[in-house]
Each structure stands twice: as C-alpha cells, then as structure tokens.
C-alpha positions in Angstrom: 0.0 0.0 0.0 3.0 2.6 1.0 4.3 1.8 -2.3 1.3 2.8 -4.6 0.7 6.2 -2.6 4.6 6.7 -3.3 3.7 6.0 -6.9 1.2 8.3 -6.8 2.7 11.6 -5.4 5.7 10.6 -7.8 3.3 10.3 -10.7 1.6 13.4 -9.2 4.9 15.4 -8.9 6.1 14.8 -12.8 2.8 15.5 -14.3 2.5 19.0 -12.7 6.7 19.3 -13.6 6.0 18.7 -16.9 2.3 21.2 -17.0 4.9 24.1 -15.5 7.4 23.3 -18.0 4.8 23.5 -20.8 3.4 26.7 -19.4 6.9 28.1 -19.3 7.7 27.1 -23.0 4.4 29.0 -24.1 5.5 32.2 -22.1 7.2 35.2 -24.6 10.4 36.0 -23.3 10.8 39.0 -25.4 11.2 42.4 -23.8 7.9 43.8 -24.9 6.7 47.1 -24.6 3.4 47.1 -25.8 1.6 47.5 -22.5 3.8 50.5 -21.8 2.4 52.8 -24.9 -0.4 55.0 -23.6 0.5 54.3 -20.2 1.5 57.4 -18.4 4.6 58.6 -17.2 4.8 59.9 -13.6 6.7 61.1 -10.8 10.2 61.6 -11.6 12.7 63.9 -12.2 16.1 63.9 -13.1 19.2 66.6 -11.8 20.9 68.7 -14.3 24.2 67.1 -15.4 26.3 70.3 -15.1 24.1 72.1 -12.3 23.3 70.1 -9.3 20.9 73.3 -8.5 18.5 72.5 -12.0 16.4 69.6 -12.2 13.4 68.2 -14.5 10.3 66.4 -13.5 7.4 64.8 -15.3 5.3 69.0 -14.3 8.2 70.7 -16.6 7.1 68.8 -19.9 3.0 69.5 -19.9 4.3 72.7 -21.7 5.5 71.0 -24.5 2.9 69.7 -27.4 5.7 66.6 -27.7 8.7 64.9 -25.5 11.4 62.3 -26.5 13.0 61.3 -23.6 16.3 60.0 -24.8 18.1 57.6 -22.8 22.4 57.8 -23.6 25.8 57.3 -22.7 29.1 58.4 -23.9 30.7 54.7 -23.7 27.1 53.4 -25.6 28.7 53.0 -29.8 24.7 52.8 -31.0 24.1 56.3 -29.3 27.1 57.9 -31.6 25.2 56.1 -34.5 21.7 57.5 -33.5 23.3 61.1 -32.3 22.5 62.5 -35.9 18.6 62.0 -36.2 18.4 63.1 -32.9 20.3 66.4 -34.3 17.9 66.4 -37.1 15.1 66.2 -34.5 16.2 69.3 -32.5 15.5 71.2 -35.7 12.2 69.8 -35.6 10.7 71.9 -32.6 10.8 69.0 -30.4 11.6 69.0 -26.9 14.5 66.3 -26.4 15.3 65.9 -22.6 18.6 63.3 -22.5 19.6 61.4 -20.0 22.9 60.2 -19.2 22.8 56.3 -17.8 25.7 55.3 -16.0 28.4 57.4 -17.4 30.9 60.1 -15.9 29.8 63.7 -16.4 33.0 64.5 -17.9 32.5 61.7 -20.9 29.0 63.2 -21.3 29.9 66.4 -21.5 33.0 65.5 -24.1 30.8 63.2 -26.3 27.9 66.1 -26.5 30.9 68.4 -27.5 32.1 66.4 -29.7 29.1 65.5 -31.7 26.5 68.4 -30.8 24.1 68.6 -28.0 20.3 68.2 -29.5 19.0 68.4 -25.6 17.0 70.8 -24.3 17.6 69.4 -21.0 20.7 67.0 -19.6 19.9 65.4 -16.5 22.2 62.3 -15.1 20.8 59.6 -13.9 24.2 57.9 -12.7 23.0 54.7 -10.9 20.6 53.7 -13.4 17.9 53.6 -11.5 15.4 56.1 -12.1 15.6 54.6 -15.9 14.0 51.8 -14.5 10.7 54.0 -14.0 10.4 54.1 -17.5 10.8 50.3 -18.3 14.7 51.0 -19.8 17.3 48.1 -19.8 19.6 49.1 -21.9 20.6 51.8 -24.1 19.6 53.8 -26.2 16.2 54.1 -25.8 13.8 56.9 -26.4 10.5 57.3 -24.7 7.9 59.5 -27.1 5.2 61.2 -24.9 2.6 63.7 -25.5 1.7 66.7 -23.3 -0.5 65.1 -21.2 2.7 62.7 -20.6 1.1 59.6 -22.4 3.7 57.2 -23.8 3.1 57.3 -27.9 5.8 55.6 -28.8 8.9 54.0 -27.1 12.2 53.1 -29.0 14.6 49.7 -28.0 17.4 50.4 -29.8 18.8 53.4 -31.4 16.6 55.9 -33.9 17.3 55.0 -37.5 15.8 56.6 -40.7 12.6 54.4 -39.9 11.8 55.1 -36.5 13.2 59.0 -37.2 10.2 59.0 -39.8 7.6 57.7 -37.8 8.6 59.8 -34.8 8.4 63.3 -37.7 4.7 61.5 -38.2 3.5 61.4 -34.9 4.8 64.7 -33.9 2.8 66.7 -36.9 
C-alpha cells in the first residue's frame, strides 16, 4: 500500500513538472513594450548634469505639445550612430530631454561636444535607476510622450531613418 501512494505523489509530482514546463515554453520571453504605450509617465525627475541646483520632472514637460525622452551614454557606440537624427530632430521643434545612464559627467559632457548637444535638458541619472521607472534596460532608448505625458511611442534600440520618420509622423 506505501508503495502505490509513493507511486502516486511521484506520478503526481512529474505530471504537474512537466504542465509548468509547458506553461513556461508558451510564455514570450521578449522584452515587450506594448503594455507601456499610452501608459503614463509619472513622478520623476532627473538633476541637471552640469548644475546640481536644475532639475526636471514629469510637471516641466506639460508645456511642451511633444517629448522624447532619450536615454544615452558616452561609452554606448549605438548612441554615436543615432546622435544625428536626434540632431535632425532638435530642428524639428521638439523637446529632447537626454539622460545620461551610468556614465561620468566629464564623458558626457565630451561626447555632447564632440558631436553636438540636440537636448533641451541633460539630467544624469548615474546609478541607473530612475531609468528603470520608464521600463529601460539598456541603451539607447527613447521614450515619445505627449503633453498630457502619455507614452506614444517608445524606442529599444537606437533611432534610425525608420523610426526617425515615424517619430516626424506622430509629432505633426
């Protein structure tokens, strides 16, 4: 009789194993930020890289009809390659708040030199972690809102001509 229970809860055991398994095979393990877009972006702000005294929150950007929040570093070789839309994009009348993730103010502050500085506004965000309030994991990334701070569009990745022409779209 101890034998056949012991069969059982074995039995028992690798059946439900297996359904997790299963269920775990069916799960997308893609970063996915589909849920994020129309979601709105709240309570935050950033310090100004060069002025301790300056700082940005989410109150500072209902004055503007459009946003991108662009997420960037010095040491980040996709942010040199994205640096000229974003160029382009100043031009554009949008307002382009950067933030510098995990880099030293000094290799911010030489990289923007070097290849122009298309920010309105360059806060730091040192640690990483207040980029994690706005679902980043990596750079770059760029974070489209409107004035009402919805999310319209979010970028993984840096801008290219495609995603520079859909953000010229949205923003008319």
């Amino acid at each position: 009789m101890k034998v056949s229970i012991l069969k059982i809860i074995i039995f028992s055991l690798v059946i439900f194993s297996l359904f997790v398994f299963w269920q775990g095979l069916k799960k997308n393990n893609n970063y996915d930020t589909r849920s994020l877009i129309g979601a709105r972006i709240s309570n935050f702000q950033f310090t100004e890289i060069n002025n301790d005294n300056k700082s940005i929150s989410e109150k500072d950007l209902k004055n503007n009809k459009f946003t991108l929040i662009n997420f960037f570093a010095s040491w980040c070789a996709p942010c040199r390659t994205e640096h000229k839309y974003l160029l382009d994009l100043s031009n554009k009348k949008i307002n382009i708040i950067g933030v510098n993730f995990k880099d030293k103010k000094k290799n911010a502050n030489n990289f923007l030199k070097e290849l122009g500085n298309p920010y309105n506004f360059v806060g730091e965000d040192s640690d990483g972690k207040a980029s994690v309030l706005f679902g980043v994991y990596g750079i770059p990334e760029s974070i489209l809102i409107d004035n009402n701070l919805n999310i319209i569009k979010k970028v993984i990745g840096p801008i290219d001509q495609n995603q520079y022409n859909e953000i010229l779209d949205l923003i008319k």
